[in-house]
C-alpha positions in Angstrom: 27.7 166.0 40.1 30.1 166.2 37.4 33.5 167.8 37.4 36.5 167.7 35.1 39.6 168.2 36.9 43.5 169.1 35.1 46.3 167.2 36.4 49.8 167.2 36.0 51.2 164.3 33.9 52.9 162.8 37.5 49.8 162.9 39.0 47.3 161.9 36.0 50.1 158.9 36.0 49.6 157.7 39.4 45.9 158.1 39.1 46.0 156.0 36.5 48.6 153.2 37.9 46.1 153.0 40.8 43.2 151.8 38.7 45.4 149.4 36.5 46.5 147.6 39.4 42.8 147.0 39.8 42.4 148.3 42.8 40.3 150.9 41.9 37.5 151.0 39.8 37.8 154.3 38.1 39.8 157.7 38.6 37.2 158.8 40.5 36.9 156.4 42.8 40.9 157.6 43.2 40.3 160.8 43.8 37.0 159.8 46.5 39.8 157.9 48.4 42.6 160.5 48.1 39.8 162.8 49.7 38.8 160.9 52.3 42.2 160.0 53.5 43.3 163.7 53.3 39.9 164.6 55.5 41.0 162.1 58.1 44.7 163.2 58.0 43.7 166.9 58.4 41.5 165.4 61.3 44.3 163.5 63.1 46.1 166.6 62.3 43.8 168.8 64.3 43.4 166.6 67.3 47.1 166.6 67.6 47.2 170.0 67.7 44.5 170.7 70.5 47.0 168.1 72.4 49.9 169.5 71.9 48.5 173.1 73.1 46.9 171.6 75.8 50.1 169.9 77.1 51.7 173.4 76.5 49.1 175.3 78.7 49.5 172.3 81.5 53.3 172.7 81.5 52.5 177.1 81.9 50.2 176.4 84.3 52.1 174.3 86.3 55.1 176.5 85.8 52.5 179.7 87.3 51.7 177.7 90.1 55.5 177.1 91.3 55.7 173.1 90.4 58.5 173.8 87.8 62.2 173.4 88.9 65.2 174.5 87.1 67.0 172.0 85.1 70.4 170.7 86.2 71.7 169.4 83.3 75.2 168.5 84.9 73.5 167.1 88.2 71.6 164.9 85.8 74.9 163.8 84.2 76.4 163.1 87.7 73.8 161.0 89.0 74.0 159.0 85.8 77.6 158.9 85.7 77.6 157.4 89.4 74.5 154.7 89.0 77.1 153.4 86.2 80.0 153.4 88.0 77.8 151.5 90.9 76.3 148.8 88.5 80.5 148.6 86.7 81.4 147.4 90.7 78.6 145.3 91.5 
């Protein structure tokens, strides 16, 4: 298959710094790569996702099932503030 594509100057630049650096054949072997690596970045992309929503429905299930407590901030500061004051006297 056969396919003409426009690109701005920046881009027809870079495309074309890639293959004088010899690293690539051609500017369509550019492209082929650009491709792929966008395929497996929208991949990675995907799977992340489907993690992060499933963390998010763990942390609602687990708040619906009562194993959730409040957050303390300043009893969290106050337990820090006294395990440094304890390690400052040992």
């Amino acid at each position: 298959m056969s396919l003409n594509v426009s690109l701005p100057p920046e881009i027809e630049n870079r495309v074309r710094a890639h293959v004088a650096s010899g690293m690539f054949g051609s500017a369509s072997e550019v492209v082929r790569e650009a491709l792929r690596l966008f395929e497996s970045y929208q991949s990675v992309q995907g799977a992340t996702l489907a993690a992060l929503k499933a963390d998010i429905e763990q942390g609602q299930a687990d708040k619906r099932a009562g194993r959730v407590a409040e957050l303390d901030v300043n009893a969290i500061k106050a337990e820090g503030k006294k395990l440094r004051t304890a390690r400052a006297d040992a």
